[in-house]
PAZAPA-4460 file (N, C-alpha, C; in steps of 0.05 Angstrom, whole numbers, plus 32768, in hexadecimal, padded with zeros to 4 digits):
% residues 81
    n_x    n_y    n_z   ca_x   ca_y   ca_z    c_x    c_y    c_z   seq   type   mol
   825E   7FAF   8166   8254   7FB4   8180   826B   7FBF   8191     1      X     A
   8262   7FD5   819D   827B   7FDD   81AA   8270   7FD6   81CB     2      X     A
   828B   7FD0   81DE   828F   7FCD   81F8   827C   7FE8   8208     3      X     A
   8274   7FE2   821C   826D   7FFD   8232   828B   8005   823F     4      X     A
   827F   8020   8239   829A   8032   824D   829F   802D   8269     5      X     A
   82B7   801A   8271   82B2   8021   8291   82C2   802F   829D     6      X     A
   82C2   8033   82AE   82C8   804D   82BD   82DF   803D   82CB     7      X     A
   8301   804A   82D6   8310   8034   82E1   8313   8051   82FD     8      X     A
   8319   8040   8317   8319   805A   8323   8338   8056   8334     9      X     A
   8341   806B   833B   835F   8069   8346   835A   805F   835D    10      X     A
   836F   8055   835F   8375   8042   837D   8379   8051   8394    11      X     A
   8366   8049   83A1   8365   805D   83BD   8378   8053   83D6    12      X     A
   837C   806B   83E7   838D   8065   83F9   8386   804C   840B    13      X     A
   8393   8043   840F   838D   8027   8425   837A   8030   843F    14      X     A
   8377   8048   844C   8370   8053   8460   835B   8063   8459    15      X     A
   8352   8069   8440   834B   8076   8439   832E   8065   8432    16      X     A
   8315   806F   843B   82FD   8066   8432   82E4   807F   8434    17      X     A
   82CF   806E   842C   82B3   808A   841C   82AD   808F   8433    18      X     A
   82AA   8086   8458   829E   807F   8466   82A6   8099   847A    19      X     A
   82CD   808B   847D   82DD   8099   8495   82F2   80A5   847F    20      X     A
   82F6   80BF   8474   830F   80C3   8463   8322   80C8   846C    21      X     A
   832A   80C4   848B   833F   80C9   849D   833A   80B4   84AC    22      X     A
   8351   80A7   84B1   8354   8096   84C2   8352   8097   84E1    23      X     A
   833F   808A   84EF   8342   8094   8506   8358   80A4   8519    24      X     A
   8370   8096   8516   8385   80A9   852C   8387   80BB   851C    25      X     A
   8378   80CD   8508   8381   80E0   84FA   8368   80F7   8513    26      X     A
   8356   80EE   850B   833D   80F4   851F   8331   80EC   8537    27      X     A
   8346   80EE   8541   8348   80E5   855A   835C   80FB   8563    28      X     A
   8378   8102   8559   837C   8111   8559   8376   812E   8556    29      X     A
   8367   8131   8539   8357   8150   8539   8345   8156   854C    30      X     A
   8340   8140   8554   8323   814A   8563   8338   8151   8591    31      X     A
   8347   8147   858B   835B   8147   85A3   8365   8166   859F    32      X     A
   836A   8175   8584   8376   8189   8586   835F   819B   857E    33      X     A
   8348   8195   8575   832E   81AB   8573   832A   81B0   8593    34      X     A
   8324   81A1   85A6   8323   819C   85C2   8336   81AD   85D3    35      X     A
   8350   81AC   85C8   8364   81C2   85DB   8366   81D8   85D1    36      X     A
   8358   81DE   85BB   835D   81FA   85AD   834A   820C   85BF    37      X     A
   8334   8207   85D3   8320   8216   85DC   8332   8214   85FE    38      X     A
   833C   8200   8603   8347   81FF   861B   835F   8207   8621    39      X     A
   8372   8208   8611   838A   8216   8614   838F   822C   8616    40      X     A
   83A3   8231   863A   839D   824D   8645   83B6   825C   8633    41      X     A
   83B3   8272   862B   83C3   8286   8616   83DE   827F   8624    42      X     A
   83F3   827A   8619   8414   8274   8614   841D   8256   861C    43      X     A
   8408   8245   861F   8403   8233   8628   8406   821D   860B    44      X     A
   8419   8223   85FC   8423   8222   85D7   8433   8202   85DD    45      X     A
   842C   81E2   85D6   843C   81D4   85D4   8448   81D5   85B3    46      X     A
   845A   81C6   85A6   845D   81C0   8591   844E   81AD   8583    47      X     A
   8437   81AF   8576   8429   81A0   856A   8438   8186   855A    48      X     A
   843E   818C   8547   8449   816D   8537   844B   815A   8548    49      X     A
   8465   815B   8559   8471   814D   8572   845E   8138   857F    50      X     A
   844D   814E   8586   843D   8149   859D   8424   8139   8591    51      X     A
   841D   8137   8572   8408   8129   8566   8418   8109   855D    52      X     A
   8434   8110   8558   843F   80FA   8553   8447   80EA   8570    53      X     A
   8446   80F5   857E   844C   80E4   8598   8434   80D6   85AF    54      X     A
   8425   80EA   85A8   840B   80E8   85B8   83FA   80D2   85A2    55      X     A
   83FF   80D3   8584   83E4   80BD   8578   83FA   80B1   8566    56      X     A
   840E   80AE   8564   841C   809E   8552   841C   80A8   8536    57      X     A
   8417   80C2   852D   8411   80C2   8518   8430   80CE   8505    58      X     A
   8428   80CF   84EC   843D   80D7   84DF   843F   80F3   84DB    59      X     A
   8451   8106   84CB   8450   811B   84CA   8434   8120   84B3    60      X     A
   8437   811D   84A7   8421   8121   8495   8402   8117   849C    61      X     A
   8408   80FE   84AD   83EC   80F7   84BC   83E9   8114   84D0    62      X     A
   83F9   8120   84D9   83EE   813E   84F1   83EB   814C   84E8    63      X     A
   83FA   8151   84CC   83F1   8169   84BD   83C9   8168   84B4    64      X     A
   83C9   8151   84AF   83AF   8145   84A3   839A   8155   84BF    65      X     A
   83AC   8146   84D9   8390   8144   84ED   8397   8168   84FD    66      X     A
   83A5   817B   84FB   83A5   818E   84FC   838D   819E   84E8    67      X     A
   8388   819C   84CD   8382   81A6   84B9   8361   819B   84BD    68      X     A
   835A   8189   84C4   8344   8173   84CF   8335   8182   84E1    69      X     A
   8348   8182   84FC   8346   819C   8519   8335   81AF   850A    70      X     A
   8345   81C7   84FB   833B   81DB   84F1   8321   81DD   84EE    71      X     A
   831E   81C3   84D1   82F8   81C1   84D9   82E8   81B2   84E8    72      X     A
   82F0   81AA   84F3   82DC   81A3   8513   82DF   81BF   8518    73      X     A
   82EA   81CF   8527   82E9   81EC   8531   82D2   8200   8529    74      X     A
   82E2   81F9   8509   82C3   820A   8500   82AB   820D   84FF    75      X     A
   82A5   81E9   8504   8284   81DA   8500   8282   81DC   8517    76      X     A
   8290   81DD   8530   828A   81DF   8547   827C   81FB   854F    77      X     A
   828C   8213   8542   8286   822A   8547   826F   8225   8538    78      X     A
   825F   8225   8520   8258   8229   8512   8234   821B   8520    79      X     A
   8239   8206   8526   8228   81F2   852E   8223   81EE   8547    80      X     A
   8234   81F3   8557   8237   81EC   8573   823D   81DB   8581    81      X     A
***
């Protein structure tokens, strides 16, 4: 008699769930920079990283995340309204 195959699955990020796959201050942030992308008057340029790490605490790689995040809200925004 042989055993059933089970399936083992990799260990997911601590922050990471099926529900929210970004942690809130990740989206909280994108949605802060989807928001000034329509309002920001032309040369009116802060330094993003900086300003995501200082304004939500996040890490460099957490702003890269909620920059890239931004992007599509923007699009579904355009897209959807």
């Amino acid at each position: 008699m042989t055993t059933p195959h089970t399936h083992t699955r990799a260990a997911r990020h601590p922050r990471e769930s099926r529900d929210l796959p970004h942690g809130p201050e990740i989206v909280r942030a994108a949605q802060w920079i989807a928001d000034r992308q329509s309002n920001v008057p032309a040369g009116n340029i802060c330094p993003i990283l900086p300003t995501l790490k200082a304004r939500f605490g996040l890490t460099d790689a957490d702003a890269a995340e909620a920059i890239l995040l931004a992007g599509n809200f923007s699009v579904c925004r355009r897209a959807f309204g």
